[in-house]
VEXDREN-2710 file (C-alpha; in Angstrom, 1 decimal):
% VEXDREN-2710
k/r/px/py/pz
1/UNK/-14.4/-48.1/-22.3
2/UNK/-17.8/-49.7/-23.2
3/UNK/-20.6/-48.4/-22.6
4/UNK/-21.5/-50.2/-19.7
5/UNK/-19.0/-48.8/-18.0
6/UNK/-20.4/-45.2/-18.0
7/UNK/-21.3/-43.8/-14.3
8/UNK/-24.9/-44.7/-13.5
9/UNK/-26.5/-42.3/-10.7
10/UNK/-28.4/-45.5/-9.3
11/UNK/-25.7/-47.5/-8.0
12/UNK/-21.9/-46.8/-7.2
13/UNK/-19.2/-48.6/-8.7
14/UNK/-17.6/-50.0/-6.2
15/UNK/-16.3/-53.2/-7.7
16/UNK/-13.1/-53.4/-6.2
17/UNK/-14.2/-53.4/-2.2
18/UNK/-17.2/-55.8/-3.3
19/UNK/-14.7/-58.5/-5.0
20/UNK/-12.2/-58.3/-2.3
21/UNK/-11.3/-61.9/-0.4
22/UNK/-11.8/-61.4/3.5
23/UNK/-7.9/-61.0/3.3
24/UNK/-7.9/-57.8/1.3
25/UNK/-11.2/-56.3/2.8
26/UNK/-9.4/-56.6/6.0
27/UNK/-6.5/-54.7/4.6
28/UNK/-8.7/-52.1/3.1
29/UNK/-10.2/-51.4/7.0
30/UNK/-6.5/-51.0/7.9
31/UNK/-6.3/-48.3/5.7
32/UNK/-3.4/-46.1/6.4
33/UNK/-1.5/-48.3/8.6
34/UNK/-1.8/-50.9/6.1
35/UNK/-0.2/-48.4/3.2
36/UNK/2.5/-47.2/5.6
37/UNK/3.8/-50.4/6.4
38/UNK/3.8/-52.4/3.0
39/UNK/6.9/-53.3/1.0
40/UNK/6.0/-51.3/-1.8
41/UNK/9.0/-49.7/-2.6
42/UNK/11.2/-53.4/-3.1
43/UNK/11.1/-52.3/-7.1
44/UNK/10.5/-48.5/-8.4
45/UNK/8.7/-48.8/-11.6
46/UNK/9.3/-47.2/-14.6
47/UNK/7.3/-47.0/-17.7
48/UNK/8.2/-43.5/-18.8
49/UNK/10.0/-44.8/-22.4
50/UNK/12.0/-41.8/-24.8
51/UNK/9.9/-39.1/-23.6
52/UNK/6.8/-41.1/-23.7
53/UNK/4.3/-41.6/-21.0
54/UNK/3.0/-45.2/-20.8
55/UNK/0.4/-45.4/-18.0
56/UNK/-2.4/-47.2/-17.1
57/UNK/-6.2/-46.8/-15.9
58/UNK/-6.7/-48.9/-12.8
59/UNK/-9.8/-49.8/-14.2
60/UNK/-7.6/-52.5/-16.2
61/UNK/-7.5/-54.4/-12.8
62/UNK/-11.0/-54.7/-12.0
63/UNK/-11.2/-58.1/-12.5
64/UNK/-8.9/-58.4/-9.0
65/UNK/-9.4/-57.3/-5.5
66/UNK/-9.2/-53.0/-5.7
67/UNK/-8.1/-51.5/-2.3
68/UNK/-5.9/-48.5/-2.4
69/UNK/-2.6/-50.3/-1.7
70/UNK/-3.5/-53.5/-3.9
71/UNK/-3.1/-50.9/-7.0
72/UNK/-0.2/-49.4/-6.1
73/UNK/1.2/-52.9/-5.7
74/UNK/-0.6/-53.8/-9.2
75/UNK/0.7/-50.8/-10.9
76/UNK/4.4/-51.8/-9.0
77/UNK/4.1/-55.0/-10.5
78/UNK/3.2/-54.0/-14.0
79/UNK/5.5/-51.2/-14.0
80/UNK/3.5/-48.7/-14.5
81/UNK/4.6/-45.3/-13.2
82/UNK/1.7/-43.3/-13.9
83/UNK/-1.9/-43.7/-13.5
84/UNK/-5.5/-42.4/-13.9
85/UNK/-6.5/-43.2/-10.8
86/UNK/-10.9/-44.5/-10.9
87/UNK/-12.4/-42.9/-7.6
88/UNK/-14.0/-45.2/-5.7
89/UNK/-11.1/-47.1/-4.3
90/UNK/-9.7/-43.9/-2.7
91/UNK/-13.4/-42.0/-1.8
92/UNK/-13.4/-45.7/0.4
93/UNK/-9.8/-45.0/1.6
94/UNK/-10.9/-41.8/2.3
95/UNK/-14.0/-42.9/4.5
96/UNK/-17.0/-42.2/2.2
97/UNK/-19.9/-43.6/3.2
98/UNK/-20.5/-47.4/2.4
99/UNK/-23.1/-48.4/-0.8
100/UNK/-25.7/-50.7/0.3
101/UNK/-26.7/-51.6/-2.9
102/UNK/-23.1/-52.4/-4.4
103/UNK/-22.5/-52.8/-8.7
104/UNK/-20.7/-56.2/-8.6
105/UNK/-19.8/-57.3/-12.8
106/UNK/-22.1/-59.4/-14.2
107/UNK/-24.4/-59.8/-10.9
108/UNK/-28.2/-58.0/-11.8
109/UNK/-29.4/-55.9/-9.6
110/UNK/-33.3/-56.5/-9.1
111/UNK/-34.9/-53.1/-8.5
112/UNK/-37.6/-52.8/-5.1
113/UNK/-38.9/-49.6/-3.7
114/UNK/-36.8/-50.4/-0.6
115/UNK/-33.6/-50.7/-2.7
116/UNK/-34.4/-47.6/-4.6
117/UNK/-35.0/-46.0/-1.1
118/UNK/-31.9/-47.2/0.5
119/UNK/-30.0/-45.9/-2.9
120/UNK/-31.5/-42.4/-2.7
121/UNK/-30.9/-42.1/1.0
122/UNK/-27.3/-43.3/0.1
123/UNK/-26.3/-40.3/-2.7
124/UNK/-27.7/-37.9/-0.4
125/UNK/-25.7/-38.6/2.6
126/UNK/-22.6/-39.4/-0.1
127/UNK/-23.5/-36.0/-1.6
128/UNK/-22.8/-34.4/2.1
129/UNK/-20.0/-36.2/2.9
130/UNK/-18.1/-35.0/-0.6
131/UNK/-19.1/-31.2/0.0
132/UNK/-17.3/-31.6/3.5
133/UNK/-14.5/-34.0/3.4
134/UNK/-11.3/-33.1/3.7
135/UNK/-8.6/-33.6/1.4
136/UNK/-6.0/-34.8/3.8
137/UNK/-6.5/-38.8/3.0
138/UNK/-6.3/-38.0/-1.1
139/UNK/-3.1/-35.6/-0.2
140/UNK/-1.7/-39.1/1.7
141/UNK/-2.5/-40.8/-1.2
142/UNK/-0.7/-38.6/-3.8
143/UNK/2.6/-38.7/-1.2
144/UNK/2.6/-42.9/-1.0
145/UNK/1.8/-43.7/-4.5
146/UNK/4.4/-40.8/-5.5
147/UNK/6.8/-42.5/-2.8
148/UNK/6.5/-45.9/-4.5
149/UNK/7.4/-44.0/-8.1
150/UNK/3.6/-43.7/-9.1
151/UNK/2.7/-40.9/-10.5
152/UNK/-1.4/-39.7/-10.9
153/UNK/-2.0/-37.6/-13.9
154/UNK/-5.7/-38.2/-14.3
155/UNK/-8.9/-38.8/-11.6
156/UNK/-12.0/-40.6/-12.8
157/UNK/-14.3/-39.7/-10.1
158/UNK/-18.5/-41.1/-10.4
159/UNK/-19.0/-37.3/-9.6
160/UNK/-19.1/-35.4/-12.5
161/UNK/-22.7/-36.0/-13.6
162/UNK/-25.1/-34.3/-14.2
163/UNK/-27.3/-35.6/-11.6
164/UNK/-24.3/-34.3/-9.6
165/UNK/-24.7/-31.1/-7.2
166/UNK/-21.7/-28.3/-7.6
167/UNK/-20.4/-28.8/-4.7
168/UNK/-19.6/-32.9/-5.9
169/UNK/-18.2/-31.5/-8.6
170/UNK/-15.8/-29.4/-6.7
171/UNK/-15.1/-32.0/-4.5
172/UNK/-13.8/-34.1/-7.4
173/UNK/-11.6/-31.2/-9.1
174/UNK/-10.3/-30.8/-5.3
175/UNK/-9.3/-34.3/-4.9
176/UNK/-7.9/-34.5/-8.6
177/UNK/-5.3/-31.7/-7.6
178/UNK/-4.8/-33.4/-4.0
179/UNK/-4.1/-36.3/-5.6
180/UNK/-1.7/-34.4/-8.0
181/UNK/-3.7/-34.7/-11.4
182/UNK/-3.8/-32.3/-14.0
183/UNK/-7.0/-33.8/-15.3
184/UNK/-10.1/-35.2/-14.2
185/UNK/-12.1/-38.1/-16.6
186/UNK/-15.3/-38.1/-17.7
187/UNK/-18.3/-39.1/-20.6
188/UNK/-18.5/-36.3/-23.0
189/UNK/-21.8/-34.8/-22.4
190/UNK/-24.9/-34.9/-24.8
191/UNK/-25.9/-31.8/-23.5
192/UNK/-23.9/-28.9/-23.9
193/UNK/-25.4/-27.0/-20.7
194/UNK/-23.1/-29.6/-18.7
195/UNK/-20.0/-29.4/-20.4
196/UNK/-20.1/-25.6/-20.0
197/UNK/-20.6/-26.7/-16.4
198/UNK/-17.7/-29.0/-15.9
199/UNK/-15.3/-26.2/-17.6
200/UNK/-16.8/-23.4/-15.5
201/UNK/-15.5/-25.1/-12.2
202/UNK/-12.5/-26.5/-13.6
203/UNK/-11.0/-23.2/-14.5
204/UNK/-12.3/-22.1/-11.2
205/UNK/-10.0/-25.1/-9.6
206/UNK/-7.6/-24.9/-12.4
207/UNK/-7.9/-28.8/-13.2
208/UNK/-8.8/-30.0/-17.1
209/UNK/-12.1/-32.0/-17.7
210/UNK/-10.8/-34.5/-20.3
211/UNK/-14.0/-35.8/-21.5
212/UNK/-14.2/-39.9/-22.8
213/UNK/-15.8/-40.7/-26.1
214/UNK/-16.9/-44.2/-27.0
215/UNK/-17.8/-45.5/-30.8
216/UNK/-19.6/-41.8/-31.3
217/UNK/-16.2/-40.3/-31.0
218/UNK/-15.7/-38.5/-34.3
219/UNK/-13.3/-35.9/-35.7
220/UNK/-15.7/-32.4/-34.9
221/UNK/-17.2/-34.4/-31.3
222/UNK/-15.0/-32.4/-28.9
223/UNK/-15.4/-29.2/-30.8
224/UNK/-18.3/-27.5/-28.7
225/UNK/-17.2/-28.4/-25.4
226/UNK/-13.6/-27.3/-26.5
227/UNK/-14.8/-23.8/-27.1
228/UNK/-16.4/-23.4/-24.1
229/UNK/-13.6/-23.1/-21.7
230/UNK/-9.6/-23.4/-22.4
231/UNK/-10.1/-26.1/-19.2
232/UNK/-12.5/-28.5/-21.3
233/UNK/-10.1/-30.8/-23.0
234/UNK/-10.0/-34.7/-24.7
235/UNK/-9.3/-38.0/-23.2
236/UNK/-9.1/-39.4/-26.7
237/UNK/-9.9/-43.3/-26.1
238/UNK/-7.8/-44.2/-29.6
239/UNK/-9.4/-47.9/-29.7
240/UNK/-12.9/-46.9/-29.7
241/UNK/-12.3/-43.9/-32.9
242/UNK/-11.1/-46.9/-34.7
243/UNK/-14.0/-49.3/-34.2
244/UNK/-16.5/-46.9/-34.7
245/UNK/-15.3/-47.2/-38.7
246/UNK/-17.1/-45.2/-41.5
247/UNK/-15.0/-42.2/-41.8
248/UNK/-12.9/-42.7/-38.7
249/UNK/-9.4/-44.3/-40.0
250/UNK/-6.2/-44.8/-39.2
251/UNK/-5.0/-41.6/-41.4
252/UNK/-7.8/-39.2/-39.7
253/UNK/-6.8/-40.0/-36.4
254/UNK/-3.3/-39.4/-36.6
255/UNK/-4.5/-36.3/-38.4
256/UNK/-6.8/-35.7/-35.0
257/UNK/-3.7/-35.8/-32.8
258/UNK/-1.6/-34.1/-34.6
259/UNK/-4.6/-30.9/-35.3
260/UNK/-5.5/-31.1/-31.2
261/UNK/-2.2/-32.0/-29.1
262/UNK/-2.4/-29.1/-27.2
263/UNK/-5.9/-30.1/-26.1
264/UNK/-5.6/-33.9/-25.4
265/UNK/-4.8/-34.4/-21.7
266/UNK/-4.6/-37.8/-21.7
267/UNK/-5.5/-41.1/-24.4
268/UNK/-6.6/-44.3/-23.6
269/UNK/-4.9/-47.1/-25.5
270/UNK/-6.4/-50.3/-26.7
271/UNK/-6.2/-52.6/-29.6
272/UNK/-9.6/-52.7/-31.4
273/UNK/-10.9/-54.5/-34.6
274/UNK/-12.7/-51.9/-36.8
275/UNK/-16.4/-52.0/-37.6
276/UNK/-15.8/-53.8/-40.4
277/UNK/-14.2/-56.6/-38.9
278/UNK/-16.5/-57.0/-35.8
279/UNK/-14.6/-54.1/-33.8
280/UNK/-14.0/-56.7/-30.7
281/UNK/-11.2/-55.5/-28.4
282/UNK/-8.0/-58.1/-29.0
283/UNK/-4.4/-58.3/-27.6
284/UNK/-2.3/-55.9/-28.4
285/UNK/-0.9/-56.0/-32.2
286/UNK/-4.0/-58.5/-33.7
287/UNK/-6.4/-55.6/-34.2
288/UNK/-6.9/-52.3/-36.1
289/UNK/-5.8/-49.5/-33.8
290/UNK/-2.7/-48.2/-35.4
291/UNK/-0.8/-48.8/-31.8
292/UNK/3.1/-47.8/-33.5
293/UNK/2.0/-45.1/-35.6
294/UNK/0.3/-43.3/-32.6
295/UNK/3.2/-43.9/-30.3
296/UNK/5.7/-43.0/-32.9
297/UNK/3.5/-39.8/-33.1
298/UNK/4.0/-39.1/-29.3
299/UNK/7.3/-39.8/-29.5
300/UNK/8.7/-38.0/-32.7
301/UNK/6.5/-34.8/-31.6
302/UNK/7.7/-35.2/-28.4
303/UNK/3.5/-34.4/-27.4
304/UNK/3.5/-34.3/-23.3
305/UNK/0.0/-36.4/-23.8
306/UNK/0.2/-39.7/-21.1
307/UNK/-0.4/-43.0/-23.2
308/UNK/-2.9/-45.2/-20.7
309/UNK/-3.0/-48.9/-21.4
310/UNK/-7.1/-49.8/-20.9
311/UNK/-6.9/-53.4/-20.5
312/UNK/-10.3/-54.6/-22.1
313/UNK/-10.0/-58.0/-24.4
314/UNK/-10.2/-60.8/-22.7
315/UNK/-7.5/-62.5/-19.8
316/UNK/-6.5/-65.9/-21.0
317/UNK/-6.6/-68.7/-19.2
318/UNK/-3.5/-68.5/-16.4
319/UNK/-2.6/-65.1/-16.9
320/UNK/-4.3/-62.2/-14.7
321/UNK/-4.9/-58.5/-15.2
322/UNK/-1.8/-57.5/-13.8
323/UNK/0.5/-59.6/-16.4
324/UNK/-1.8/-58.6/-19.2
325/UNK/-1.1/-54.9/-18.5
326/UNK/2.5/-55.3/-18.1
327/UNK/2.5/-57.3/-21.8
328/UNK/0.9/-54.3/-23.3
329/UNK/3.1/-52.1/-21.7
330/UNK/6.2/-54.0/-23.1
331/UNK/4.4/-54.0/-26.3
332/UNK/4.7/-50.4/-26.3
333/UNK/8.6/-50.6/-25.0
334/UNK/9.6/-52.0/-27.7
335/UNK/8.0/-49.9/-30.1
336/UNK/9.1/-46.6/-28.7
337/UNK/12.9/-48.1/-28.0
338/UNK/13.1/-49.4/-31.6
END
């Protein structure tokens, strides 16, 4: 993911609601009664390929309206059967207070005391509701996306800061195993005081921190936070290793799979140019990221480490999110059935 996208403690991202038509904000407001009576289950997908784990980050679809049920029905449509599942769509499903100051993509935010006062007011009551909500709306979550043949194996809450109290923290490890995830996602930490943090509660909730790396991501990067609890753990992003060039190539991070499988809950995959060639994110098979060598990998080693499609170059003209992600899905079908 770029960097852009990291959590930002003054604003929310709560794209999705924000982009909505009136249509789909009205189904959001429905909320349960709208999941319950969808046609959802028409088609089961399936995108679990020779022991391999294809899945997908619903931050692939942000570019579309982002209620609870409008990614189960993307993910449907895609066939994608597993998910990390970004937290704001479901902390809405699940009542949280609303942002008055919403992120919306490429919109600027112009900063005023009273904004900055409404925000802080805003993280404090969101702060409360987190340390007291209960877990029953993610637990109906996990039972109607699991229903529909959608799995949830990693939670990317915006609560694992370090401008985050504990009890945030907990709330996200408790949602992540409501939800049914063994792994929550998150920016690897510059400061090692927070990453002792993050696997001090998750061994206490039992759920893995799999902590994100951009272009800094290196072959030693995960090494302090990984000896700091057996619950810290890598969400190796496989596109951004490879544009970061220098020593990162192809060879060492095969190499960097193969020496830390046991500690890579989940990957995000993505076709990037290297540095040398501009390292621009491009359709899958036209850039650098060694996309068959790391799914043969998965496959041949038979590594239980969930493959998630992060839909980042650009949509071309008549095509959407949805039928971009389902491409690079099929892409990696007919790798792993070849």
């Amino acid at each position: 993911m770029p960097n852009s996208k990291k959590t930002n403690s003054m604003h929310s991202r709560r794209a999705f609601l924000y982009q909505s038509s009136l249509a789909s904000f009205g189904l959001l407001i429905a909320g349960k009664s709208a999941l319950a009576s969808s046609n959802l289950l028409a088609t089961t997908p399936n995108s679990l390929i020779n022991g391999v784990q294809i899945g997908a980050i619903t931050y692939s679809f942000r570019s579309m309206p982002g209620s609870a049920t409008q990614l189960l029905q993307y993910c449907i449509d895609a066939n994608i059967s597993a998910i990390e599942l970004m937290g704001d769509a479901i902390e809405d499903y699940a009542g949280a207070p609303t942002n008055p100051v919403p992120w919306i993509p490429g919109v600027k935010i112009e900063w005023t005391d009273e904004l900055r006062a409404k925000i802080k007011a805003y993280q404090i009551e969101l702060a409360k509701w987190r340390e007291t909500v209960s877990m029953d709306k993610f637990a109906e979550i996990k039972n109607k996306y699991n229903k529909a043949g959608v799995r949830i194996y990693a939670f990317k809450p915006n609560a694992l800061n370090p401008n985050n109290t504990d009890g945030e923290i907990e709330f996200a490890l408790k949602a992540a195993k409501a939800l049914g995830a063994k792994s929550v996602t998150v920016e690897l930490p510059t400061d090692a005081k927070h990453s002792k943090r993050l696997g001090d509660l998750g061994q206490k909730h039992g759920i893995y921190i799999g902590y994100h790396a951009h272009t800094q991501a290196t072959d030693t990067a995960w090494d302090v936070a990984l000896a700091q609890s057996p619950y810290n753990s890598m969400n190796l992003d496989c596109g951004h290793y490879i544009a970061a060039g220098g020593t990162n190539t192809k060879e060492t991070l095969l190499a960097l799979i193969q020496s830390k499988h046991d500690r890579i809950t989940s990957m995000h995959i993505k076709d990037r140019l290297n540095k040398t060639n501009g390292g621009n994110n491009m359709p899958w098979g036209q850039g650098n990221t060694p996309l068959k060598e790391i799914l043969s990998l998965l496959k041949e080693n038979k590594y239980s480490i969930p493959a998630t499609i992060e839909l980042e170059y650009d949509i071309p003209t008549g095509s959407d999110a949805v039928k971009e992600t389902r491409k690079c899905m099929e892409y990696a079908k007919s790798i792993l059935q070849a």
